[in-house]
mmCIF file of the N, C-alpha and C atoms, coordinates in Angstrom:
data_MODEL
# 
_entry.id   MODEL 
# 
loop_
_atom_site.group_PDB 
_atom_site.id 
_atom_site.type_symbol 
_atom_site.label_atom_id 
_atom_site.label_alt_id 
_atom_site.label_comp_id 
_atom_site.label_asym_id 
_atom_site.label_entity_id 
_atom_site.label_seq_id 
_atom_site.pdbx_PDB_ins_code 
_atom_site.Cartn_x 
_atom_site.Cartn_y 
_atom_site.Cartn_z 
_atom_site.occupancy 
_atom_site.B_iso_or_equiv 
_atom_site.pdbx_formal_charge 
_atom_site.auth_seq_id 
_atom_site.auth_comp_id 
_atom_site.auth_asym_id 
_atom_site.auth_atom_id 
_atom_site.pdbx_PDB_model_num 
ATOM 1   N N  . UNK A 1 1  ? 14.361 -21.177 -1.212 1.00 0.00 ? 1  UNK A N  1 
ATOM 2   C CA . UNK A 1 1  ? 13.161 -21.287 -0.393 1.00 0.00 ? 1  UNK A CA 1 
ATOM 3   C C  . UNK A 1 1  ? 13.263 -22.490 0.542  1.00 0.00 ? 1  UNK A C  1 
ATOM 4   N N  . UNK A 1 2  ? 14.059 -23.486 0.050  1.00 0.00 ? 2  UNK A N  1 
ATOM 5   C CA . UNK A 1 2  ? 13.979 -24.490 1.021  1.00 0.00 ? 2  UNK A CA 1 
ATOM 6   C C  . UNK A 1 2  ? 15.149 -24.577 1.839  1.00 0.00 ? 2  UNK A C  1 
ATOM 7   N N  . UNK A 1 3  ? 15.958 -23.495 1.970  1.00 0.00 ? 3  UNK A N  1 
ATOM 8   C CA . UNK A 1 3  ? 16.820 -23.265 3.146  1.00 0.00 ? 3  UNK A CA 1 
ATOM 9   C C  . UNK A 1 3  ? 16.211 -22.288 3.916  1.00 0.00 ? 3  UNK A C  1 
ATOM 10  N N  . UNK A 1 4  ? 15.013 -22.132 3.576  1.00 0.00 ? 4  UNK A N  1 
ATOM 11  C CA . UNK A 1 4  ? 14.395 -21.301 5.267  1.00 0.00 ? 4  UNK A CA 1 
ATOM 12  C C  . UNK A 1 4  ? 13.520 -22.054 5.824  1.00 0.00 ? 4  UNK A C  1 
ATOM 13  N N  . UNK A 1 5  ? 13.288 -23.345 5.256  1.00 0.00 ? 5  UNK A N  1 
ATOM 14  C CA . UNK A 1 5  ? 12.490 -24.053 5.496  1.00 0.00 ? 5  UNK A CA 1 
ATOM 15  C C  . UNK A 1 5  ? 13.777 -24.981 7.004  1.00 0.00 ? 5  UNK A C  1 
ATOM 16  N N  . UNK A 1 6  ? 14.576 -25.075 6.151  1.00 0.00 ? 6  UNK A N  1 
ATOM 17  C CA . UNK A 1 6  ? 15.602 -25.818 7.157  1.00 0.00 ? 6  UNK A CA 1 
ATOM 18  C C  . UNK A 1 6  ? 16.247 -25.028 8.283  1.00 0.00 ? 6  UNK A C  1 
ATOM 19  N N  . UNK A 1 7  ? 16.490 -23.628 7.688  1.00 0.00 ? 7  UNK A N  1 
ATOM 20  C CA . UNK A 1 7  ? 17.234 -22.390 9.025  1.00 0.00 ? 7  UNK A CA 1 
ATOM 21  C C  . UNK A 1 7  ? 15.745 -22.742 9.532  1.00 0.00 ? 7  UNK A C  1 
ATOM 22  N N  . UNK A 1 8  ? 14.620 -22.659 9.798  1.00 0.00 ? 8  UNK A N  1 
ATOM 23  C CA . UNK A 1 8  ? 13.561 -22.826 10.875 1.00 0.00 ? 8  UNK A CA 1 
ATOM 24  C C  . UNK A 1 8  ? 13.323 -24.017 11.717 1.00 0.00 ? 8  UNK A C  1 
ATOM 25  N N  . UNK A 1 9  ? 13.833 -25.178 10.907 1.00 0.00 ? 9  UNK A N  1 
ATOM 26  C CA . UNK A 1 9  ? 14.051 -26.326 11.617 1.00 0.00 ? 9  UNK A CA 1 
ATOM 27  C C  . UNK A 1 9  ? 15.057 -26.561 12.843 1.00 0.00 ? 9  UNK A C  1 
ATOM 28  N N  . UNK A 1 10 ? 16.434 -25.827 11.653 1.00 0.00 ? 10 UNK A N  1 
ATOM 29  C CA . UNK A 1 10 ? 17.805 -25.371 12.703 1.00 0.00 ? 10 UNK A CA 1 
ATOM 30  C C  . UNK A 1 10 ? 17.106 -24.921 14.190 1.00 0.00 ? 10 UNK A C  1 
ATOM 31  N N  . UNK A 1 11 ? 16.620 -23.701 13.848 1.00 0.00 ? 11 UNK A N  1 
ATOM 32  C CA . UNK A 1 11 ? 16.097 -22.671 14.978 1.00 0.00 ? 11 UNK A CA 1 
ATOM 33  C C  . UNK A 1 11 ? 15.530 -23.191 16.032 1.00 0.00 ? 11 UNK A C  1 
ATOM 34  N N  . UNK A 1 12 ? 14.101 -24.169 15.794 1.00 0.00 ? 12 UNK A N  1 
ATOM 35  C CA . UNK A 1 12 ? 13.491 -24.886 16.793 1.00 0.00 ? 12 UNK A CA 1 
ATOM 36  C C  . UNK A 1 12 ? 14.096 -25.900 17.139 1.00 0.00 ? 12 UNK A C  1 
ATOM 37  N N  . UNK A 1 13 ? 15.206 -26.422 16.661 1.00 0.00 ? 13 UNK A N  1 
ATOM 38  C CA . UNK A 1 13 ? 15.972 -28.293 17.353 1.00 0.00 ? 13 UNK A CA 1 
ATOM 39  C C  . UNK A 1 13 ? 16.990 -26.892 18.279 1.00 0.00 ? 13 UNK A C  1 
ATOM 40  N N  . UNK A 1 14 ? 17.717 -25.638 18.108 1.00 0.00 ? 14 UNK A N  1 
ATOM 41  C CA . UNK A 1 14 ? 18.643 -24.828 18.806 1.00 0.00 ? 14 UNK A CA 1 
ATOM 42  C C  . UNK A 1 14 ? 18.015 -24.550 20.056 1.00 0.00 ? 14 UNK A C  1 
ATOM 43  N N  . UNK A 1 15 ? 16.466 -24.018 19.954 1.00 0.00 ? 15 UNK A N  1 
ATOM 44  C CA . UNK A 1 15 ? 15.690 -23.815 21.204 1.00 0.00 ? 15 UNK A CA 1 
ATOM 45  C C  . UNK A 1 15 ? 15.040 -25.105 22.116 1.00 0.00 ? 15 UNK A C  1 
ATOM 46  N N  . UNK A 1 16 ? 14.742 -25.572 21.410 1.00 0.00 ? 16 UNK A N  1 
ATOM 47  C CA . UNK A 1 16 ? 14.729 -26.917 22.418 1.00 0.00 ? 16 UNK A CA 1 
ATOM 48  C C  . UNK A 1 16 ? 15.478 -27.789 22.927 1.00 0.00 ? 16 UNK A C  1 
ATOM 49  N N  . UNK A 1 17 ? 16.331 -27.751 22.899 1.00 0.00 ? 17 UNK A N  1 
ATOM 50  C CA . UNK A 1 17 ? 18.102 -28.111 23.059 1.00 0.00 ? 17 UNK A CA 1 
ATOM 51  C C  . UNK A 1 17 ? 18.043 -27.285 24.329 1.00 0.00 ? 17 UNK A C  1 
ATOM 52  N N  . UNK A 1 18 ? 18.319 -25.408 23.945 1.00 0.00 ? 18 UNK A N  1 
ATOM 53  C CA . UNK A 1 18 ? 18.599 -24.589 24.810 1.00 0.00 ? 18 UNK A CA 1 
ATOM 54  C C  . UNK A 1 18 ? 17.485 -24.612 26.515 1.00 0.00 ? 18 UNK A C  1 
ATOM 55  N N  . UNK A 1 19 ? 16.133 -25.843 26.006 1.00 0.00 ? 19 UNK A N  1 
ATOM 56  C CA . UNK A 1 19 ? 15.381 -25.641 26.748 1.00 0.00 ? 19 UNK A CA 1 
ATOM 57  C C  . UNK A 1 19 ? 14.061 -24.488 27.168 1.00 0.00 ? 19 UNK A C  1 
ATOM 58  N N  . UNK A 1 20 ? 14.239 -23.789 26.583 1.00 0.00 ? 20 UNK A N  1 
ATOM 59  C CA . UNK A 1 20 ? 13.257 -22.745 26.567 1.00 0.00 ? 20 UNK A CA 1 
ATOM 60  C C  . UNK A 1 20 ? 11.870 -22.905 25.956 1.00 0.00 ? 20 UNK A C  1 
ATOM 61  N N  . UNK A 1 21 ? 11.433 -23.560 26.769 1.00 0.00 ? 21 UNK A N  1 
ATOM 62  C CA . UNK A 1 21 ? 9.960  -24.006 25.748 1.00 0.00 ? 21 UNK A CA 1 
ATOM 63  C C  . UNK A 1 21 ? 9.118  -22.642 25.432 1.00 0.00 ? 21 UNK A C  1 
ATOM 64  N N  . UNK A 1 22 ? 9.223  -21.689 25.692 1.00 0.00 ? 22 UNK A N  1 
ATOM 65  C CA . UNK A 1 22 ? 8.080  -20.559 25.017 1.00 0.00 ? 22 UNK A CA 1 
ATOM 66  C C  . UNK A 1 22 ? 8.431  -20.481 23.604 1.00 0.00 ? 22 UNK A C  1 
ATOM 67  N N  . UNK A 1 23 ? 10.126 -19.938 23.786 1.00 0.00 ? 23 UNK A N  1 
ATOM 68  C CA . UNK A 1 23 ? 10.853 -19.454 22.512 1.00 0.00 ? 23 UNK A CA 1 
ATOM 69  C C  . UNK A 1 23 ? 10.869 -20.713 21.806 1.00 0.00 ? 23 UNK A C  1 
ATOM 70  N N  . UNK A 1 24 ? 10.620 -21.733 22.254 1.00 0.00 ? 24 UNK A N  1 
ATOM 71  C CA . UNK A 1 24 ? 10.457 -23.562 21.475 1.00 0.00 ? 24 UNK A CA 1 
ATOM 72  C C  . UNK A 1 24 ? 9.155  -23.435 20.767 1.00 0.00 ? 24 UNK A C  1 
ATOM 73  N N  . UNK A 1 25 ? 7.431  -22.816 21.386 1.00 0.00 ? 25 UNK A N  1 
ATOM 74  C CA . UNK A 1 25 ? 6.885  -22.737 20.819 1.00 0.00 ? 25 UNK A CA 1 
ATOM 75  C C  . UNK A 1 25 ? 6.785  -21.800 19.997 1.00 0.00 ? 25 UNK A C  1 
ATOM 76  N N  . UNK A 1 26 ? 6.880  -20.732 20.243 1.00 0.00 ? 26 UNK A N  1 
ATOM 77  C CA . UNK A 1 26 ? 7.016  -19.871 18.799 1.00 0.00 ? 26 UNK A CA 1 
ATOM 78  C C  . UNK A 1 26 ? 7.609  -19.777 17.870 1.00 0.00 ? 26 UNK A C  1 
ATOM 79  N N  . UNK A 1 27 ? 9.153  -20.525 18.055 1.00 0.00 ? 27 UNK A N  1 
ATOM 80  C CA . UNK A 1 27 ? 9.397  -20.839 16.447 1.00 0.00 ? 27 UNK A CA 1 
ATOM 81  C C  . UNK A 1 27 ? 8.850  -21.691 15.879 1.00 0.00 ? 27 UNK A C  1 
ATOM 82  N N  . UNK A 1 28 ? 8.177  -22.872 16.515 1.00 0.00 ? 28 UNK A N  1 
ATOM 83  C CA . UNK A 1 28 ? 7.616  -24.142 15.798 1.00 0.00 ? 28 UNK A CA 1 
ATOM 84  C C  . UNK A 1 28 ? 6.641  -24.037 15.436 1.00 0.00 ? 28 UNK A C  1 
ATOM 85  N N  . UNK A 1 29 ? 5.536  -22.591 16.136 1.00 0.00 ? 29 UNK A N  1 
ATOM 86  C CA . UNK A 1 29 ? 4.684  -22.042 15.093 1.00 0.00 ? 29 UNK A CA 1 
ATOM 87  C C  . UNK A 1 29 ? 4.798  -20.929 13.982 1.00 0.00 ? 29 UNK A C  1 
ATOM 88  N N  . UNK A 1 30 ? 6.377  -20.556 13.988 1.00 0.00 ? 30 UNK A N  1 
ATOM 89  C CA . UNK A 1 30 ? 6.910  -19.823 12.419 1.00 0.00 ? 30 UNK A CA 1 
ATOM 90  C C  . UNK A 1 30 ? 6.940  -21.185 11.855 1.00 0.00 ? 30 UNK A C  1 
ATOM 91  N N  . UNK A 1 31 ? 7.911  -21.953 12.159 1.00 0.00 ? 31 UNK A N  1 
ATOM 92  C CA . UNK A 1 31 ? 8.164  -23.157 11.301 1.00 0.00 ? 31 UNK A CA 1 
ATOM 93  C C  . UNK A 1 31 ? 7.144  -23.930 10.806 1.00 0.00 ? 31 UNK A C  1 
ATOM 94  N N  . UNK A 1 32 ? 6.005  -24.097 10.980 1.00 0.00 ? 32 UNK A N  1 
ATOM 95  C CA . UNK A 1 32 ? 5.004  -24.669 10.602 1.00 0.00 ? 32 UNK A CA 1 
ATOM 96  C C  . UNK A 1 32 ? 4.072  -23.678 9.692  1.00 0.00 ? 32 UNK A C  1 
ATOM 97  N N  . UNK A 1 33 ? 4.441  -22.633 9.583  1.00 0.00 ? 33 UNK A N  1 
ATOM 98  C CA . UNK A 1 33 ? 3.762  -22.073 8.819  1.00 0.00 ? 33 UNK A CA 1 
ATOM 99  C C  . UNK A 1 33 ? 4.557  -21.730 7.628  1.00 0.00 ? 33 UNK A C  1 
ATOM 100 N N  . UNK A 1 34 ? 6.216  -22.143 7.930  1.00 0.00 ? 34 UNK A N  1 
ATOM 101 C CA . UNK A 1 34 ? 6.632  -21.980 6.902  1.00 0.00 ? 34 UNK A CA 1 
ATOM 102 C C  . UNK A 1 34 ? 6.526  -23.352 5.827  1.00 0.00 ? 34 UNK A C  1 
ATOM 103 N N  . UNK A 1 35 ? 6.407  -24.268 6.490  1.00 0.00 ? 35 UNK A N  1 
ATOM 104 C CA . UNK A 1 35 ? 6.331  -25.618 6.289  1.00 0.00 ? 35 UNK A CA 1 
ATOM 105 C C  . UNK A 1 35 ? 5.268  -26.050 5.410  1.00 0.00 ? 35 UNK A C  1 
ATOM 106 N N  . UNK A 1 36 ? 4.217  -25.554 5.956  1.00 0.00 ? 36 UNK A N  1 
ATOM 107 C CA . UNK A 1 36 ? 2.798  -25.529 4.926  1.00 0.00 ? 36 UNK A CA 1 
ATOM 108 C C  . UNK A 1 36 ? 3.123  -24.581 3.592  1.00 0.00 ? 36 UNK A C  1 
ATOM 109 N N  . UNK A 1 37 ? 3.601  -23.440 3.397  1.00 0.00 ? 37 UNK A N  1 
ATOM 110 C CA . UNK A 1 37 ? 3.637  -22.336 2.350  1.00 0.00 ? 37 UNK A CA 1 
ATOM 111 C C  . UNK A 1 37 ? 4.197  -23.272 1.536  1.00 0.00 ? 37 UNK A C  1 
ATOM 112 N N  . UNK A 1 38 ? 5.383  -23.839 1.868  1.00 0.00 ? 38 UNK A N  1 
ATOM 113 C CA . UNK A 1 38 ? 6.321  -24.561 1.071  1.00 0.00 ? 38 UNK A CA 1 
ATOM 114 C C  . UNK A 1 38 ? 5.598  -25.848 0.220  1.00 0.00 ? 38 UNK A C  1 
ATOM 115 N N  . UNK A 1 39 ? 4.810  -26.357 1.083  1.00 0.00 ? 39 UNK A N  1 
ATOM 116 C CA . UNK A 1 39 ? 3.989  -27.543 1.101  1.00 0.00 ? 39 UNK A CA 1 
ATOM 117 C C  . UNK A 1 39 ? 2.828  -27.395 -0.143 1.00 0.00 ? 39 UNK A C  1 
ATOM 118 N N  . UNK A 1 40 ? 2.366  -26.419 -0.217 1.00 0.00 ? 40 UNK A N  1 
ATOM 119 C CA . UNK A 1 40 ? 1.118  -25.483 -0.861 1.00 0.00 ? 40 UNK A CA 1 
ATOM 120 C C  . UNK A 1 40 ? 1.616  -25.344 -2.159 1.00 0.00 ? 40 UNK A C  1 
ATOM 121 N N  . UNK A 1 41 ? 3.472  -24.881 -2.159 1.00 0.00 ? 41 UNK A N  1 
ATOM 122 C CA . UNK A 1 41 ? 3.670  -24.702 -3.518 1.00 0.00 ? 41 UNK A CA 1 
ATOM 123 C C  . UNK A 1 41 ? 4.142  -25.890 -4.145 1.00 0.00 ? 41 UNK A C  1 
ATOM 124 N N  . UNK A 1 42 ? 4.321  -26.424 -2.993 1.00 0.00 ? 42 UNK A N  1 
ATOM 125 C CA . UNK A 1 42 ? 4.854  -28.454 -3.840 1.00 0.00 ? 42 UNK A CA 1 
ATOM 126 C C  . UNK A 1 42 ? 6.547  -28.371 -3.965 1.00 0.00 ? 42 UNK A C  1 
ATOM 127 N N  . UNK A 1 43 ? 7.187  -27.126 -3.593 1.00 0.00 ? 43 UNK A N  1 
ATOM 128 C CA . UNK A 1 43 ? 8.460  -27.184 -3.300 1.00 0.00 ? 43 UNK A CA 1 
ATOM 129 C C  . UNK A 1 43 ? 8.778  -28.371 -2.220 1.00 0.00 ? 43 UNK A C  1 
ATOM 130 N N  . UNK A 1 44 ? 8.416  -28.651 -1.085 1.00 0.00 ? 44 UNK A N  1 
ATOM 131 C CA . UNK A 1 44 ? 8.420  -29.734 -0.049 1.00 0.00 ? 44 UNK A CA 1 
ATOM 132 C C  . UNK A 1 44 ? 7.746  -30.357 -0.793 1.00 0.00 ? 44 UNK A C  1 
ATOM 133 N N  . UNK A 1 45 ? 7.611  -31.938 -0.267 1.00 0.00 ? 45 UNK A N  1 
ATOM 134 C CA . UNK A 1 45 ? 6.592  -33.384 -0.454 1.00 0.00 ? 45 UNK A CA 1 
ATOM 135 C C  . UNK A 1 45 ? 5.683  -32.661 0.643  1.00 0.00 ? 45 UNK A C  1 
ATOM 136 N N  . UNK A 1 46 ? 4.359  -33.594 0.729  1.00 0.00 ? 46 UNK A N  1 
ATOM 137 C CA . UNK A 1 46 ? 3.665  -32.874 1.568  1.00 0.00 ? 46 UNK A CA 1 
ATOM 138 C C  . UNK A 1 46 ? 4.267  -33.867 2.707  1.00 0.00 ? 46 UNK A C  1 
ATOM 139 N N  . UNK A 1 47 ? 4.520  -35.340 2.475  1.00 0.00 ? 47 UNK A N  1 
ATOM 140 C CA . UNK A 1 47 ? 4.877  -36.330 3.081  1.00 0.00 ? 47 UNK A CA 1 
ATOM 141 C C  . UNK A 1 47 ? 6.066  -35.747 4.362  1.00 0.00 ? 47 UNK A C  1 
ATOM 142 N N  . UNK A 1 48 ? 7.080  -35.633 3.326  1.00 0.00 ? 48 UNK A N  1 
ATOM 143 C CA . UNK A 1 48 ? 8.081  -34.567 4.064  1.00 0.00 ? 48 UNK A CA 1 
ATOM 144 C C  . UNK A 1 48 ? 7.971  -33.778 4.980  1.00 0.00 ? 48 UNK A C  1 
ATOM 145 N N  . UNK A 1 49 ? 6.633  -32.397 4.745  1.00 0.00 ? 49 UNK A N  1 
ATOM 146 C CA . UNK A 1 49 ? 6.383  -31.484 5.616  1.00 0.00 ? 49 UNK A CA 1 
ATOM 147 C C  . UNK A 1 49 ? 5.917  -32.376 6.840  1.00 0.00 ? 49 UNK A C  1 
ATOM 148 N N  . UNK A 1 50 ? 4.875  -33.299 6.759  1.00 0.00 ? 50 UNK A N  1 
ATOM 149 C CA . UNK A 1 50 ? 4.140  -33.535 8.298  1.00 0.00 ? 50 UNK A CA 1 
ATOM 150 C C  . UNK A 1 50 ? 4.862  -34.590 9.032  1.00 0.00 ? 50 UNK A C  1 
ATOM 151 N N  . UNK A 1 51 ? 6.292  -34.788 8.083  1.00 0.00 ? 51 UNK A N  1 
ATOM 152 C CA . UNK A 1 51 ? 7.262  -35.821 8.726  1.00 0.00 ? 51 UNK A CA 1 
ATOM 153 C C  . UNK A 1 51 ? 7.806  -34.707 9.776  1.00 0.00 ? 51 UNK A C  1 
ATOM 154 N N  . UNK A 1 52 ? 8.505  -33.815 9.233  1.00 0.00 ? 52 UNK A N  1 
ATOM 155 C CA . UNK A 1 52 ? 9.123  -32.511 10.182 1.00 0.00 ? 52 UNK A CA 1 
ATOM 156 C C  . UNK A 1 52 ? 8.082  -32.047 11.431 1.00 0.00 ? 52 UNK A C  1 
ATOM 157 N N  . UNK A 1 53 ? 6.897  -31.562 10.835 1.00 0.00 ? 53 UNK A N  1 
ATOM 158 C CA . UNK A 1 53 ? 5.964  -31.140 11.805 1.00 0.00 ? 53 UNK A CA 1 
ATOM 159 C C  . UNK A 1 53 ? 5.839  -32.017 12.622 1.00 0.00 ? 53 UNK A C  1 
ATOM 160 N N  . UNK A 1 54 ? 5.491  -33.570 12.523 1.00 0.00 ? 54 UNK A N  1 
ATOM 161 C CA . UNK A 1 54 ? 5.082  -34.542 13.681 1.00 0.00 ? 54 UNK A CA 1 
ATOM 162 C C  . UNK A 1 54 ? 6.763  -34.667 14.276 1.00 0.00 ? 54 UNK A C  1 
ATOM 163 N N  . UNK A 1 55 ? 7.695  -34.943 14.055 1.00 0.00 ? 55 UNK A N  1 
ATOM 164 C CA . UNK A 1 55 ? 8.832  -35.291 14.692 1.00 0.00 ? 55 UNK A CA 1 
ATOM 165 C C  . UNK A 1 55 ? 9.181  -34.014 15.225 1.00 0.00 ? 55 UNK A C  1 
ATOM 166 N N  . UNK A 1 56 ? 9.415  -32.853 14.971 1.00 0.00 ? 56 UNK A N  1 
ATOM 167 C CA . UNK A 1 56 ? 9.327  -31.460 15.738 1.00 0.00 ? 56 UNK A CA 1 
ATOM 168 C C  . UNK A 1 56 ? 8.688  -30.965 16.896 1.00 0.00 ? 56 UNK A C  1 
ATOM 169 N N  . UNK A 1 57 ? 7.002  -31.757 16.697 1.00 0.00 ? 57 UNK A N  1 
ATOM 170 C CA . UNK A 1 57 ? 6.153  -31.421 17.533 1.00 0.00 ? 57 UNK A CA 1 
ATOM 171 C C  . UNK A 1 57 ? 6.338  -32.691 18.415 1.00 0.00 ? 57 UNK A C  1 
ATOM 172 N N  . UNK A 1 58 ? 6.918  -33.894 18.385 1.00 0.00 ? 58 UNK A N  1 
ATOM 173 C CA . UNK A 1 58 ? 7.447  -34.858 19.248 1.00 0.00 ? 58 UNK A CA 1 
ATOM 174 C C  . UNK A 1 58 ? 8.296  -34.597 20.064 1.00 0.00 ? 58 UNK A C  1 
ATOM 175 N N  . UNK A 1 59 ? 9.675  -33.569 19.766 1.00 0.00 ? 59 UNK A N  1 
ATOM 176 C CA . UNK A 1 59 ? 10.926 -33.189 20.514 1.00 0.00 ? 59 UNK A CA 1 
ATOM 177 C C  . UNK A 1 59 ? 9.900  -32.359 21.618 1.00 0.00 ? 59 UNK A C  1 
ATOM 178 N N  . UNK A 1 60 ? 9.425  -31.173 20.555 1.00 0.00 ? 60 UNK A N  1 
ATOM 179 C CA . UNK A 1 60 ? 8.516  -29.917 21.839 1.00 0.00 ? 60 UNK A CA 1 
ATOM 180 C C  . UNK A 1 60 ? 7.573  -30.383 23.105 1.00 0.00 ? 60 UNK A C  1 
ATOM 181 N N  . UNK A 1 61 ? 7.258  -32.005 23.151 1.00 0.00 ? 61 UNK A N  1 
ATOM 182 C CA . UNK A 1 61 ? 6.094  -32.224 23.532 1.00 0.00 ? 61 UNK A CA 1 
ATOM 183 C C  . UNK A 1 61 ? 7.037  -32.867 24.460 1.00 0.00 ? 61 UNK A C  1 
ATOM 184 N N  . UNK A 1 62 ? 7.974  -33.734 24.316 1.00 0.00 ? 62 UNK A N  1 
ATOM 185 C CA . UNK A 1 62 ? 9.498  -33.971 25.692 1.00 0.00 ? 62 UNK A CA 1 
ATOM 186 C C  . UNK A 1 62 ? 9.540  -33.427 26.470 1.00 0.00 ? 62 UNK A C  1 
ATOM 187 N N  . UNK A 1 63 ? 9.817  -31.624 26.352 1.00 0.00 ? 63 UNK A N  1 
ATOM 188 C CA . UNK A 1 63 ? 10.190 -31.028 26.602 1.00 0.00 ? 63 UNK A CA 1 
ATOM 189 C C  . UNK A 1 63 ? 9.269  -31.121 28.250 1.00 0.00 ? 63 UNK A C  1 
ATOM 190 N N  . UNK A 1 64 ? 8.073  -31.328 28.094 1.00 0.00 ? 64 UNK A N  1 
ATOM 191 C CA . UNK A 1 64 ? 7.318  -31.154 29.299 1.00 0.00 ? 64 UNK A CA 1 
ATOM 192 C C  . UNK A 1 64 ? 7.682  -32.085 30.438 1.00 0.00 ? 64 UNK A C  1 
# 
């Protein structure tokens, strides 16, 4: 479970790299929802999750 947590991380640092901010936001809103599920079951720290989410949503917010 917590390697889809990371292939989603992969995914959104690959698209924002590639530049494509749409396909940037829609994985970072899969990834954040995978982020919370994970979070919910205590598999992630919660600490952890809103470390990813805020530094994720920092790269996406560059992008502009």
């Amino acid at each position: 479970m917590r390697s889809r947590v990371r292939t989603a991380v992969r995914r959104v640092v690959k698209t924002i790299e590639a530049g494509d901010k749409d396909a940037a936001k829609a994985a970072f809103k899969a990834l954040v929802q995978e982020i919370d599920r994970m979070a919910n079951k205590r598999i992630l720290p919660k600490n952890r999750a809103a470390h990813y989410k805020s530094q994720l949503n920092a790269k996406l917010r560059a992008m502009a």
